[in-house]
C-alpha positions in Angstrom: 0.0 0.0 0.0 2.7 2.2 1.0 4.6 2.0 -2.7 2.0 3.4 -4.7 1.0 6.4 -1.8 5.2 6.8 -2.1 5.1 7.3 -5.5 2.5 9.6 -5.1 4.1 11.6 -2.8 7.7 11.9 -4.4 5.6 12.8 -7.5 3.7 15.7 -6.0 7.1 17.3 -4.1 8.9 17.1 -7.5 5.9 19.1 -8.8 5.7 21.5 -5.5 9.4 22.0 -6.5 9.2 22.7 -9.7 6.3 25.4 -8.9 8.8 26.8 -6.7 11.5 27.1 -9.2 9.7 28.6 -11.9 7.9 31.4 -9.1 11.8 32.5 -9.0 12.6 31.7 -12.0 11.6 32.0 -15.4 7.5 32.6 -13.9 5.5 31.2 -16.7 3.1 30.1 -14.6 2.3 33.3 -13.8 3.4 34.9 -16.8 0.5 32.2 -18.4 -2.4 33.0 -15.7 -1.8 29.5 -14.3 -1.2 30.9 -10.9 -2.9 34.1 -9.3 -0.9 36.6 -9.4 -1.7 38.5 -6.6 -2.1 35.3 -4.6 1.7 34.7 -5.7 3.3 38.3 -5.2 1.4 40.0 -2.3 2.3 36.9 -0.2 3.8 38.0 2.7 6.6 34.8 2.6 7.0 35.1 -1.3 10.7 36.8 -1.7 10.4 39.2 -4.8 14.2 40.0 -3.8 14.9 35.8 -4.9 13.5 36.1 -8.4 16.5 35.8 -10.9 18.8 34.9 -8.3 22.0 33.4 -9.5 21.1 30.2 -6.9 17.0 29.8 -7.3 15.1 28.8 -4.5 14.2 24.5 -4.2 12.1 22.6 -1.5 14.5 21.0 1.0 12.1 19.3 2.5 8.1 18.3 1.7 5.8 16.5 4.1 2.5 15.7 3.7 -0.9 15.4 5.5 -2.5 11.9 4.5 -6.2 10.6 5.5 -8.8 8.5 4.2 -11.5 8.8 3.1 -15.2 7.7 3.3 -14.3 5.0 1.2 -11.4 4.3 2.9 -8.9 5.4 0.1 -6.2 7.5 0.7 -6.2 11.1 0.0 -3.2 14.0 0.6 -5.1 16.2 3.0 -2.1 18.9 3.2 1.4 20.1 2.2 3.8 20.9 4.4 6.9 23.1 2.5 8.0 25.3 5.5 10.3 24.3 8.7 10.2 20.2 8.9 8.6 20.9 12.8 6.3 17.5 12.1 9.8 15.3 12.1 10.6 17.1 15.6 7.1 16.3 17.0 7.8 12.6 15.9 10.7 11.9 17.5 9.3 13.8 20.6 5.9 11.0 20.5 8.3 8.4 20.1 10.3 9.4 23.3 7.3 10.5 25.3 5.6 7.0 24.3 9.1 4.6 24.7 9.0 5.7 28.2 5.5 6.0 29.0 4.1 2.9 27.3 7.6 0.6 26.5 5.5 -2.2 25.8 3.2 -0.7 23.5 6.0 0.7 22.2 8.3 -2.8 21.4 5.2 -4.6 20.2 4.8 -1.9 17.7 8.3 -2.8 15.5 8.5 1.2 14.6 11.3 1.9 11.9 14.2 3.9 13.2 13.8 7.6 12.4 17.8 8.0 13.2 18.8 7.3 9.2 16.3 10.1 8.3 17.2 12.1 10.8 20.8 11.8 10.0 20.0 11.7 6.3 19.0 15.2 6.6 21.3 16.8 8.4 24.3 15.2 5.7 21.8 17.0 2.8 21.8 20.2 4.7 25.7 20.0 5.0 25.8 19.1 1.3 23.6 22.3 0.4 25.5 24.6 2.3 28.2 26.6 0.7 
């Protein structure tokens, strides 16, 4: 089940990406209507300082918000493109749960989050200049 919500996923962050490169980049999505303008350039995080920048602007990191629904399929219910704060609040449950409920905990044969963890922080070393 997870594959295909994977592929999904990886899909829609190249496209979020790409949105984001063209909005600093060569804007023919707004240039073509696509996109609101004013939606797009009276946002208060959208950086007109960023647009033509020698180094343009790319999602580090994408997270979504999944559910089902009625029928039990499942749907993206949200994007998440700002500060990763939902891998913090993971690895806070896990700890608050490993200790409050180690049983439940065990039983539940969780992956590891430490290779994404540390996964990330090598990419944001990478990135930096």
């Amino acid at each position: 089940e997870w594959s295909a919500l994977e592929a999904g996923v990886v899909q829609r962050s190249e496209l979020l990406d790409a949105i984001v490169a063209d909005l600093y980049g060569a804007q023919k999505l707004l240039a073509g209507r696509h996109l609101p303008v004013p939606a797009v350039l009276d946002h208060d995080e959208y950086l007109r300082t960023m647009v033509g920048a020698p180094v343009s602007p790319s999602l580090f990191m994408v997270a979504v918000d999944l559910g089902r629904d009625d029928d039990g399929r499942w749907k993206v219910m949200s994007d998440r493109t700002q500060a990763p704060s939902g891998a913090g609040y993971a690895m806070q449950n896990r700890r608050v749960v490993s200790r409050v409920m180690p049983e439940v905990y065990h039983a539940a044969h969780l992956h590891r989050l430490t290779p994404f963890f540390q996964a990330m922080r090598t990419a944001l070393v990478d990135a930096a200049p």
